[in-house]
C-alpha positions in Angstrom: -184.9 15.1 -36.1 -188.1 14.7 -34.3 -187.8 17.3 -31.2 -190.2 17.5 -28.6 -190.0 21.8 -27.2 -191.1 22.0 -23.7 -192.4 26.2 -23.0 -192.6 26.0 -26.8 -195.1 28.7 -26.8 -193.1 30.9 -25.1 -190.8 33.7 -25.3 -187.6 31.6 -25.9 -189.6 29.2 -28.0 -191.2 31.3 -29.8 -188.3 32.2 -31.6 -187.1 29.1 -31.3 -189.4 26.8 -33.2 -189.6 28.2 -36.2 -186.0 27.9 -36.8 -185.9 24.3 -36.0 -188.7 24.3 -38.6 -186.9 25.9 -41.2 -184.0 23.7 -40.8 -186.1 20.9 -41.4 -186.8 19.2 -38.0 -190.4 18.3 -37.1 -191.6 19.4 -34.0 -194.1 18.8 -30.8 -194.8 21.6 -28.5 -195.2 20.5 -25.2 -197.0 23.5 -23.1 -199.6 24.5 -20.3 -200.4 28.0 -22.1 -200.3 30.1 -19.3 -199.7 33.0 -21.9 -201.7 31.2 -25.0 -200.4 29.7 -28.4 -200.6 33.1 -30.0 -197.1 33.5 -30.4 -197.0 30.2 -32.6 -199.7 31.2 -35.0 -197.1 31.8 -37.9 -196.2 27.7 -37.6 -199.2 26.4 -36.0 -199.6 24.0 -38.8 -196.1 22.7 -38.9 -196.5 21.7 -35.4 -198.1 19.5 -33.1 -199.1 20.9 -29.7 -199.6 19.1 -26.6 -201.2 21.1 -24.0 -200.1 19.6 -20.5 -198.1 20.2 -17.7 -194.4 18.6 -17.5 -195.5 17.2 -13.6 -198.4 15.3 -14.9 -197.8 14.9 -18.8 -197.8 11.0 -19.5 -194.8 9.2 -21.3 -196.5 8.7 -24.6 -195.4 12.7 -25.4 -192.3 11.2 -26.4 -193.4 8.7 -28.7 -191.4 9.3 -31.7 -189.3 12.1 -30.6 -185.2 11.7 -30.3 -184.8 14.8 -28.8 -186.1 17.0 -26.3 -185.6 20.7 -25.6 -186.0 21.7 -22.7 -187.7 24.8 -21.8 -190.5 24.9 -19.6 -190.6 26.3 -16.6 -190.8 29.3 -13.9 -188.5 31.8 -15.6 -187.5 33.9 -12.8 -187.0 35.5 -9.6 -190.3 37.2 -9.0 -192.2 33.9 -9.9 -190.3 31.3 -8.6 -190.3 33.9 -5.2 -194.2 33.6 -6.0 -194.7 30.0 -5.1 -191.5 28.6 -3.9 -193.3 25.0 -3.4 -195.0 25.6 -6.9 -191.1 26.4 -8.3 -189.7 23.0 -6.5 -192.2 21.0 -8.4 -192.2 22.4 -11.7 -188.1 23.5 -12.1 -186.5 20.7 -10.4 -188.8 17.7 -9.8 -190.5 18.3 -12.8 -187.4 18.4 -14.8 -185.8 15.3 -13.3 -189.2 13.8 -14.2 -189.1 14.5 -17.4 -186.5 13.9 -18.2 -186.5 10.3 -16.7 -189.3 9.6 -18.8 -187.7 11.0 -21.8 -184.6 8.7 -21.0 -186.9 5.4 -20.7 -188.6 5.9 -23.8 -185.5 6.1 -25.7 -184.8 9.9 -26.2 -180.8 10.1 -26.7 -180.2 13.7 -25.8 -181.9 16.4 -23.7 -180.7 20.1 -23.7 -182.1 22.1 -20.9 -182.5 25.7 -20.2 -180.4 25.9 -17.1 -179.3 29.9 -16.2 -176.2 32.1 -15.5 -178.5 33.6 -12.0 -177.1 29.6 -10.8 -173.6 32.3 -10.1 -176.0 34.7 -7.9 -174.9 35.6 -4.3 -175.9 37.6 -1.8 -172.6 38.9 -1.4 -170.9 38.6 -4.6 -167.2 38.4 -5.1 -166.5 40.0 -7.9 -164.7 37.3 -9.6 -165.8 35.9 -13.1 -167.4 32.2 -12.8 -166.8 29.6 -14.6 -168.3 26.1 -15.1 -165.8 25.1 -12.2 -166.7 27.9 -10.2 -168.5 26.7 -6.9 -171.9 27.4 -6.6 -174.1 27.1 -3.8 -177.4 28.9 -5.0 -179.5 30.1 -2.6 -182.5 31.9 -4.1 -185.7 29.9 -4.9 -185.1 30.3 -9.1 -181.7 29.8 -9.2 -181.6 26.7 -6.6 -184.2 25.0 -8.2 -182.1 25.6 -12.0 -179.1 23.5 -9.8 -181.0 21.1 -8.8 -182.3 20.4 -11.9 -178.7 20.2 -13.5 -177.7 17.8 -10.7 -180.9 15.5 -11.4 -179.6 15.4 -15.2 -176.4 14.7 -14.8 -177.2 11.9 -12.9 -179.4 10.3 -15.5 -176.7 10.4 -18.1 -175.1 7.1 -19.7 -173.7 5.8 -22.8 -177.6 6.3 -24.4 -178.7 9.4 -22.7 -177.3 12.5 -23.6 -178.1 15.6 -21.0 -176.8 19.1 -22.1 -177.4 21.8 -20.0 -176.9 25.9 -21.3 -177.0 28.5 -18.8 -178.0 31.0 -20.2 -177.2 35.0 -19.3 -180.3 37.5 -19.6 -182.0 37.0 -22.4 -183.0 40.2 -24.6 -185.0 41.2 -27.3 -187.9 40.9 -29.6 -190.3 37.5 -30.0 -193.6 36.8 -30.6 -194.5 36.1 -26.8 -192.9 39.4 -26.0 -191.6 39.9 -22.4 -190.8 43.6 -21.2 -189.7 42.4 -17.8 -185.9 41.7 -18.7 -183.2 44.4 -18.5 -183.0 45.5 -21.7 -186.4 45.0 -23.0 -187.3 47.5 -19.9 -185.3 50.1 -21.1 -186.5 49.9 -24.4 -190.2 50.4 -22.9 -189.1 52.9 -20.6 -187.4 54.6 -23.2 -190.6 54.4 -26.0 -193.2 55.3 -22.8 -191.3 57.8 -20.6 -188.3 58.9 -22.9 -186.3 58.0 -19.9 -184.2 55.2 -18.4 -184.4 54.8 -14.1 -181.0 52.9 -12.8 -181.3 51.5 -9.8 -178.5 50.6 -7.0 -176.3 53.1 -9.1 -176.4 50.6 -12.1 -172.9 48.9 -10.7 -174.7 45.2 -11.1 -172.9 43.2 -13.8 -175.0 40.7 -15.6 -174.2 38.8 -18.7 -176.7 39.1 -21.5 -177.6 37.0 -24.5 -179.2 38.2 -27.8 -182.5 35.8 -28.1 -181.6 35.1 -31.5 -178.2 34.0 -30.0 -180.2 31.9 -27.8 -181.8 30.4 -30.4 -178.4 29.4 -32.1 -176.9 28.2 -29.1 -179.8 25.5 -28.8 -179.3 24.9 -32.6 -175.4 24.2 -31.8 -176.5 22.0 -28.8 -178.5 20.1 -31.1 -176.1 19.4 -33.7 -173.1 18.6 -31.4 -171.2 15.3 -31.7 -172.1 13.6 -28.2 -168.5 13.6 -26.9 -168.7 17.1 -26.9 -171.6 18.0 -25.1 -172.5 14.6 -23.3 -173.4 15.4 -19.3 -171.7 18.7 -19.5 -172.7 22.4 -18.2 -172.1 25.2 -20.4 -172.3 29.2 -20.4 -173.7 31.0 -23.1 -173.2 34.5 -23.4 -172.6 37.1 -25.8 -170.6 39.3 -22.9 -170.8 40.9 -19.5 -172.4 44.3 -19.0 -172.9 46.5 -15.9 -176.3 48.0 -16.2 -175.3 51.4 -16.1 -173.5 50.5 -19.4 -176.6 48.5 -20.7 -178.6 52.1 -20.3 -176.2 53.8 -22.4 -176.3 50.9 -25.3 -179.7 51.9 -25.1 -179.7 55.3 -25.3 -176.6 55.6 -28.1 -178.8 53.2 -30.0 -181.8 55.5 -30.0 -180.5 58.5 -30.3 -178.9 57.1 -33.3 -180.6 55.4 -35.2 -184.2 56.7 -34.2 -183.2 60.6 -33.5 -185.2 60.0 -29.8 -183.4 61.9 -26.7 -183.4 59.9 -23.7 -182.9 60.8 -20.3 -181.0 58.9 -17.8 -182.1 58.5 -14.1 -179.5 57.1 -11.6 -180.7 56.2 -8.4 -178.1 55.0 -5.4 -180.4 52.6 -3.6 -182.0 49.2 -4.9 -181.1 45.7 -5.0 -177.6 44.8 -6.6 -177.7 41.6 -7.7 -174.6 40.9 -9.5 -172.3 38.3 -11.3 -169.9 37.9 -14.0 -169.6 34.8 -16.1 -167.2 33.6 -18.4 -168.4 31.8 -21.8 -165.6 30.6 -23.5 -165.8 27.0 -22.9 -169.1 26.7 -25.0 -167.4 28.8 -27.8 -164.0 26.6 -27.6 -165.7 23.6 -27.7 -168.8 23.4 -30.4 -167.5 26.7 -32.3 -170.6 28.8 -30.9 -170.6 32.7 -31.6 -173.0 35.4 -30.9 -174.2 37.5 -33.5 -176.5 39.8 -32.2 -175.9 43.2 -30.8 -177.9 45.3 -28.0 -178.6 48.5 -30.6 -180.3 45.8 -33.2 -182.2 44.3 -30.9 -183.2 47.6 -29.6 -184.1 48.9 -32.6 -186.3 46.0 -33.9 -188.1 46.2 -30.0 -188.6 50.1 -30.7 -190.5 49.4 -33.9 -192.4 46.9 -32.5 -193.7 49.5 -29.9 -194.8 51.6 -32.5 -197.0 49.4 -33.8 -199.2 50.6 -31.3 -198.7 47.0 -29.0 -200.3 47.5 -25.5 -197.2 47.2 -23.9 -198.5 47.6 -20.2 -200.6 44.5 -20.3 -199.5 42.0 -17.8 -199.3 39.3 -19.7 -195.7 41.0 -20.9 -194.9 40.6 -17.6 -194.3 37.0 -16.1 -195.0 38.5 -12.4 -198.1 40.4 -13.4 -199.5 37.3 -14.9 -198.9 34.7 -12.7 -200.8 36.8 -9.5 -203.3 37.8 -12.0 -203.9 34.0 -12.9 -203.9 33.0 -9.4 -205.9 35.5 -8.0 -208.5 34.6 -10.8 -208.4 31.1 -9.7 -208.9 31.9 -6.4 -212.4 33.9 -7.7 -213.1 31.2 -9.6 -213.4 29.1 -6.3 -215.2 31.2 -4.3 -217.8 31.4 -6.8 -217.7 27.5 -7.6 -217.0 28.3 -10.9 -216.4 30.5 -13.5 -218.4 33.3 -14.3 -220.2 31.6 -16.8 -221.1 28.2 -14.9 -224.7 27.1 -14.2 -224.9 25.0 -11.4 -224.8 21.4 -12.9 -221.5 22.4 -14.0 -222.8 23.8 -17.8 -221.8 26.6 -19.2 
């Protein structure tokens, strides 16, 4: 196939591209590079990149291109909190556009990166969700992952194909490494502070998703015959854990396989944000199964680290970033220009 991977170049995607490359697809990159193309350099000549963003981008991207993947975006809480204007544009509207344009130049199917937080209350139930369950999301991120959904489904017909995967938390190692997801977090924690902090007594479920698992379900979303997948929501998970749990997977893992004694910080109070999800419908119907466990993925992350990567630099951290970014924009601005500029505009 010829696939067009929105966020290509990032931590998803990452991991992502090559293995659509090795299995013989060709692929465009569609991506602002807020966090840079490093983490394609081992394919960068396999590839073609388009550097743009998905609000503006013009409908010659597709030009050749029978699928699109879909995952571009703000990828959280923090940053779609950030800007919630900013996460309107880009998550929802800039999805439905896209995808519009993607369905009037003749793309036949479009998988996007919907996520499991669509399940996130403020007063959670307790019960495990399904694709049935009702959801009325209320949070910035997760709202604007529904309305995206809703867009797509709208769009779909007999020659457009919309898929949507909601993920759970993603976790472990890529080459546009993030240490701001659960288990990634511990494994810095654990590598810079030989100990784990739990907050809101780690009684939060969430369900989690190896990113190589990730990777497969988007392969098995590809692949799918279109009475399968067509217009339909699925979960993808590998299974439920309550962090408290998650910190001891991190710590057995550690201890051993690395010989590295970890202590374990529980703290009462904090922010519980907390859902369970089921994921057998995607796994009944296409035949997907996760691979990947917590300890491997720990263990590949801890070796990483000891590479000597400088794992406090914000750009690890979507958050960080993004106010960094901004706040040098904002410089930028003040000083009508960057810090290089002359005033005719040369540099």
């Amino acid at each position: 196939m010829q696939l067009l991977v929105t966020g290509g170049a990032g931590y998803i995607g990452t991991r992502l591209v090559p293995a659509l490359l090795k299995a013989g697809h060709k692929v465009r990159v569609l991506d602002k590079l807020l966090f840079g193309n490093e983490g394609l350099e081992s394919c960068c000549e396999q590839i073609e990149v388009v550097v743009d963003d998905i609000r503006t981008v013009g409908a010659d991207v597709f030009d050749g291109i029978d699928t699109v993947i879909h995952l571009a975006g703000l990828s959280n809480d923090p940053t779609a909190e950030f800007n919630p204007d900013a996460n309107k544009s880009i998550n929802a509207e800039g999805t439905i556009r896209l995808a519009r344009l993607a369905k009037e130049r003749g793309v036949s199917r479009f998988v996007f990166a919907s996520s499991c937080s669509i399940y996130y209350t403020l007063n959670p139930d307790g019960k495990v969700k399904t694709e049935d369950s009702p959801v009325e999301p209320q949070a910035p991120y997760s709202w604007s992952k529904r309305q995206a959904e809703l867009g797509l489904l709208e769009l779909a017909d007999r020659k457009f194909c919309p898929v949507a995967l909601r993920k759970g938390t993603v976790y472990g190692q890529a080459p546009r490494m993030r240490y701001d997801l659960v288990v990634n977090t511990f494994t810095r924690d654990a590598f810079a502070k030989r100990r784990l902090t739990i907050h809101a007594g780690g009684r939060m479920w969430r369900p989690m998703l190896h990113i190589d698992d990730a990777v497969d379900a988007y392969m098995v979303a590809l692949n799918a015959p279109d009475h399968l997948v067509h217009g339909r929501i699925f979960n993808v998970l590998s299974d439920n854990y309550e962090v408290i749990k998650l910190a001891h997977e991190v710590r057995r893992a550690l201890e051993g396989h690395k010989g590295i004694r970890l202590d374990l910080d529980v703290q009462q109070v904090g922010v519980s944000r907390s859902y369970c999800v089921d994921g057998m419908r995607f796994r009944e119907v296409v035949g997907f199964e996760p691979k990947h466990s917590v300890g491997l993925a720990v263990d590949e992350m801890w070796d990483h680290l000891e590479t000597g990567i400088e794992f406090d630099n914000p750009i690890y951290y979507n958050i960080r970033w993004l106010e960094l970014l901004c706040a040098m924009e904002q410089r930028f601005k003040a000083m009508g220009g960057g810090p290089l500029s002359l005033p005719n505009g040369r540099v």
